[in-house]
C-alpha positions as CSV (number, residue, x, y, z in Angstrom):
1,X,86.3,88.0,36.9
2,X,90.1,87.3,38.1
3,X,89.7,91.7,39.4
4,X,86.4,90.7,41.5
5,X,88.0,87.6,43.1
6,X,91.3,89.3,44.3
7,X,88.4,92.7,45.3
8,X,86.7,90.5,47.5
9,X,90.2,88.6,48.9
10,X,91.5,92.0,50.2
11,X,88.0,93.0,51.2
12,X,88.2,90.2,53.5
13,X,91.8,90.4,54.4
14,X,90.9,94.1,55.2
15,X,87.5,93.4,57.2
16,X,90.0,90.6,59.6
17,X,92.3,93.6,60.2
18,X,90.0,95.9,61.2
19,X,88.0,93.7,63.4
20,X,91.3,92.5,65.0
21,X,91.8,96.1,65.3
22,X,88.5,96.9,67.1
23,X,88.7,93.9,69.3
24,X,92.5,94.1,70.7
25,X,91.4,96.6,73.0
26,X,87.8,96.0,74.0
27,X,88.9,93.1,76.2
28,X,85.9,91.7,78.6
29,X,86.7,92.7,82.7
30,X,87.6,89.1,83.1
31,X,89.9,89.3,80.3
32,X,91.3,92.2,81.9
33,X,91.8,90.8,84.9
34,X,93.2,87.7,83.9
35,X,95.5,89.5,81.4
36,X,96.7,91.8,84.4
37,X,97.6,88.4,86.6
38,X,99.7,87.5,83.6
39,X,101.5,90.6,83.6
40,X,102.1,90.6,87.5
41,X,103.4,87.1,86.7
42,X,105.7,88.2,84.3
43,X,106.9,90.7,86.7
44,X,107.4,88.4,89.5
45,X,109.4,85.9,87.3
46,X,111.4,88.7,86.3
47,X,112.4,89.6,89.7
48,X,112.8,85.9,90.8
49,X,115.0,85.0,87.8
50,X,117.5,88.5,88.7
51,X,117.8,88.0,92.9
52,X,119.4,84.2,91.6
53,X,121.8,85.8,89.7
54,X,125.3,87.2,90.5
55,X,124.9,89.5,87.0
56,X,122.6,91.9,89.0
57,X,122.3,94.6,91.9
58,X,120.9,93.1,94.6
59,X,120.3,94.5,97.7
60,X,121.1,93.1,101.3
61,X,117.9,90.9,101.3
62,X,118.9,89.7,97.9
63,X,116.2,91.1,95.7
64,X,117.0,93.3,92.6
65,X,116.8,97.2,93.5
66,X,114.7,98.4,90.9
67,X,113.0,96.2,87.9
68,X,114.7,97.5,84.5
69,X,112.0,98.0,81.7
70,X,114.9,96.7,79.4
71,X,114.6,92.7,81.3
72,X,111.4,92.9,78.6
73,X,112.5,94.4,75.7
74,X,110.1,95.2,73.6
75,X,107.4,93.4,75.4
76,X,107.0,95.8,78.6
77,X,104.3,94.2,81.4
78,X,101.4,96.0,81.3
79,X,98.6,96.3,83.4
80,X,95.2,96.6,81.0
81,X,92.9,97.8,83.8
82,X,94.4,101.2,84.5
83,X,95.1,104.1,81.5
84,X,98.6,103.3,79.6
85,X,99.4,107.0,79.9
86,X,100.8,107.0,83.7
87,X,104.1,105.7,85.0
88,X,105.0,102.3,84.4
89,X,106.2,101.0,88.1
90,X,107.0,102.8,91.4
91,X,109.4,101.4,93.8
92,X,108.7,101.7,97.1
93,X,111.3,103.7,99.6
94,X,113.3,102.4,101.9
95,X,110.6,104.0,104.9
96,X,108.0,101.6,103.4
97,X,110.4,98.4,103.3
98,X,108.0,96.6,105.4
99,X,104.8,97.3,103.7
100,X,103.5,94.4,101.5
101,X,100.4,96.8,100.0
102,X,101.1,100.0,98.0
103,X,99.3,102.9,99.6
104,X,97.1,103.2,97.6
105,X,95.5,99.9,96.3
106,X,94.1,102.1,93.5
107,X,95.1,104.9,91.2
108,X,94.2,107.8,92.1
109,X,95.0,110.1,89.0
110,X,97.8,110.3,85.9
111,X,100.4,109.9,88.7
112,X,99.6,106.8,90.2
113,X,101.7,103.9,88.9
114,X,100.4,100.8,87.1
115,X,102.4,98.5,89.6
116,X,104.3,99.0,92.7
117,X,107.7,97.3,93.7
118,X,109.0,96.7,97.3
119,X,112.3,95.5,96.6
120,X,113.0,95.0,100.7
121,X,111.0,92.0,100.4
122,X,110.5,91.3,96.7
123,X,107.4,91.8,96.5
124,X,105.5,93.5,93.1
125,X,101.8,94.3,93.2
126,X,99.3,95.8,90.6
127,X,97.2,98.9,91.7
128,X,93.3,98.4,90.1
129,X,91.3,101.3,89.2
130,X,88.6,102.9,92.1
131,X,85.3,100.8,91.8
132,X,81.9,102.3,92.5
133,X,82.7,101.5,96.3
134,X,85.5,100.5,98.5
135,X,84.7,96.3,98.3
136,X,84.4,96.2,95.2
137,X,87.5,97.9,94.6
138,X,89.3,96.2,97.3
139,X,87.8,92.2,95.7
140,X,89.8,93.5,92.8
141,X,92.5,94.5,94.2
142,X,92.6,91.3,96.4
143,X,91.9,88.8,93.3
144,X,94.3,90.8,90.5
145,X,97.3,90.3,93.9
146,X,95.8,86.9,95.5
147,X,95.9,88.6,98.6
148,X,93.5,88.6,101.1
149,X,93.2,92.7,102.8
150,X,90.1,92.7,104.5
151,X,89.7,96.5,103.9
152,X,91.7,99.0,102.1
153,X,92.4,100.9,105.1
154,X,96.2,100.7,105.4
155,X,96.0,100.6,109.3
156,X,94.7,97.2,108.6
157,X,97.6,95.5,106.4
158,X,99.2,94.1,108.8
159,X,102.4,95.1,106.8
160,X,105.6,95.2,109.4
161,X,106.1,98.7,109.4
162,X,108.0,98.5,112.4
163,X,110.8,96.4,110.6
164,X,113.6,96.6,112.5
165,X,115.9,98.3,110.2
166,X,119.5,97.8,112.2
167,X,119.4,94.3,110.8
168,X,119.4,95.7,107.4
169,X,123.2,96.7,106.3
170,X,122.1,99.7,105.0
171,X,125.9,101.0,104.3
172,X,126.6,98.4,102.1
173,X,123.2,98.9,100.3
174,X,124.0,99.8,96.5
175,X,120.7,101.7,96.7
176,X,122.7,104.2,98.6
177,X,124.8,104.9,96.2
């Protein structure tokens, strides 16, 4: 009897596993999404915490130059909508420091990054997957960033890519380096 007992104790110890297994990753879209605002969160705090710190390369507008996986350890912000096997963040270049959106909203294959980084103004966004047509993928886009594009037309941004760039000490900019 003491045999069936401890049976049916890892039978159900084993049953808890394997659903917990099953469910990690069949989260619900909204459960996505929400996860995804976490992350960009995370990412954000991140970046805040660093540009008030002496400890860390900042540029000239006092952001960190690039967000280092290691800030997270083992713990790396992901974004759940969008395939794991693609690059992690892409950090925008010093032609697109006044853009606010990453060109494209959306990932377009293997190549497109999970997040984007404008480190010109601080700013980190999450790209969403391509939806069955262009509002649904820009209501995504707009509710996983809070932002408020009307279209996903990048002529209509309103991102100042005519930031005038001989304010920016660019000599003295460690990304130059």
């Amino acid at each position: 009897m003491r045999r069936l007992v401890d049976l049916v104790a890892i039978l159900a110890v084993g049953c808890v596993i394997a659903a917990w297994f099953v469910t990690r990753d069949t989260q619900t879209p909204d459960d996505q999404i929400a996860s995804t605002k976490l992350e960009i969160d995370r990412l954000r705090a991140a970046v805040l915490l660093r540009s008030q710190s002496d400890r860390h390369s900042l540029n000239t507008q006092g952001w960190p130059i690039a967000i280092d996986p290691a800030w997270f350890g083992d713990d790396l912000p992901l974004n759940p909508l969008v395939d794991a096997d693609r690059p992690w963040l892409e950090v925008a270049a010093r032609d697109q420091s006044g853009w606010e959106h990453p060109r494209p909203l959306f990932t377009i294959d293997r190549a497109s990054a999970m997040f984007w980084y404008n480190p010109a103004l601080g700013i980190v966004r999450a790209r969403v997957p391509m939806q069955t047509t262009d509002g649904e993928t820009l209501r995504l886009y707009n509710t996983i960033n809070n932002a408020s594009l009307s279209s996903i037309n990048p002529a209509t941004f309103g991102d100042l890519d005519a930031i005038d760039l001989t304010s920016i000490d660019i000599e003295n900019d460690p990304a130059n380096d």
